[in-house]
N, C-alpha and C positions, 0 to 999 in steps of 0.2 A: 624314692619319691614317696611322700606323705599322703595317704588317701585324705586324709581332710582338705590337703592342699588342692589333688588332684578334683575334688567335689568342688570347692571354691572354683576352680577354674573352669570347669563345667558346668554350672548350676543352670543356666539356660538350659542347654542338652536335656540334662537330668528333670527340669523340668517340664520341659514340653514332652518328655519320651513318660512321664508319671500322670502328665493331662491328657496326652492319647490313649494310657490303659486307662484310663479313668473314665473317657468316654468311649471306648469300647466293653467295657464291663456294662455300664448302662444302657446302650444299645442293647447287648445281648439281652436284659434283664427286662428290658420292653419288649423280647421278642420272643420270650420264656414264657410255655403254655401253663397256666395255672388251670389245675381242675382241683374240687375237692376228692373225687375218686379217678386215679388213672383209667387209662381204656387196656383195661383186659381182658383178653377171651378166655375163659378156661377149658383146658379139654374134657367137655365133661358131658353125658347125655343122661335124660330122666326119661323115665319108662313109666307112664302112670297107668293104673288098670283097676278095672271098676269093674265089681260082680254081683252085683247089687244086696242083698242081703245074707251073701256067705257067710258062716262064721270064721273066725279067724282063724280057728286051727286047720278050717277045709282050706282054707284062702291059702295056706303057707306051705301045704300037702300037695293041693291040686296046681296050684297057679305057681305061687311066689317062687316057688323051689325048681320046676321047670322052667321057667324065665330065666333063671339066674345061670341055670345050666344051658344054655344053649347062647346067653349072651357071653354068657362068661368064654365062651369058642370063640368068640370074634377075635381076628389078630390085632395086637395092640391093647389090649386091655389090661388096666394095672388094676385097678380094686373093684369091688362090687358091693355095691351093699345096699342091703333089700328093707324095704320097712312094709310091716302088713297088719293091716287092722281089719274090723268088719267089714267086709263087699269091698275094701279093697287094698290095694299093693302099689309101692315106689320102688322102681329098681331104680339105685343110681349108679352109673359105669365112668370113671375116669381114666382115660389114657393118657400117654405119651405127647407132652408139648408139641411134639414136631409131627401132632398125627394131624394126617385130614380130615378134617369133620365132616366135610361134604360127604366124601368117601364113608366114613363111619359112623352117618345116621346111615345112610342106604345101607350097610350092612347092617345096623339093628333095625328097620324097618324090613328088611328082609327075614330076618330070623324072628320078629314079632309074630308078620304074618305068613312065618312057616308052624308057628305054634300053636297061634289061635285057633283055629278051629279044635285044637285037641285040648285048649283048656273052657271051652264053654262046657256052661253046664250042662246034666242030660238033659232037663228041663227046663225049658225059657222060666225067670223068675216073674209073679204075678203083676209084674211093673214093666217088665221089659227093659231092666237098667241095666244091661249089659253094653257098653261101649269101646269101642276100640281104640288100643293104646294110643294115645299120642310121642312124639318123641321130640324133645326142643332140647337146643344148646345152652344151658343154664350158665347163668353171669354170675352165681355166685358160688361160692367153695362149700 
């Protein structure tokens, strides 16, 4: 048997079964979420810290460098990495896609505020610009 023949003698079939993928392609494509950026969380947490007028080589001795070490114990953690300028310091910590962030800001606000008190200065700065870290789930890489 001839497929040309066999198409000739189908061509109904063939064409209503090419209008049904036709209008199911379209459906789905009306049903397709269009963003210009996907919704991604990444796993990622930022440590910001403010010491008001240290200089930066105290800032990376005193602060930036115990930070790093005590975050850097938290289970799940794959990189660290620290930025520290005048009065103050970025830790940024990214884990494991499948980690829990819930879970793994309480563990860094737990070893923040097990450290803070041992990186304030000995003496409050004539401003009183010492504040405590914050920790938020950053959306961007």
């Amino acid at each position: 048997m001839n497929l040309g023949l066999w198409m000739q003698r189908h061509r109904r079939s063939i064409l209503f079964l090419v209008a049904l993928l036709a209008l199911a392609g379209v459906a789905s494509a009306l049903r397709l979420p269009i963003t210009l950026f996907p919704k991604a969380e990444f796993p990622r947490v930022v440590v910001s810290l403010d010491a008001g007028d240290r200089p930066a080589d105290q800032m990376a001795m005193l602060v930036t460098r115990p930070m790093e070490e005590a975050l850097r114990r938290i289970p799940g953690v794959q990189d660290v990495h620290a930025t520290t300028s005048r009065g103050s310091a970025e830790v940024a910590l990214n884990f494991d896609w499948n980690a829990n962030m819930v879970e793994v800001a309480l563990q860094v606000n737990a070893a923040v505020a097990q450290l803070l008190p041992r990186c304030r200065p000995a003496r409050a700065p004539a401003c009183g610009a010492w504040t405590r870290p914050s920790c938020r789930s950053s959306p961007t890489a």
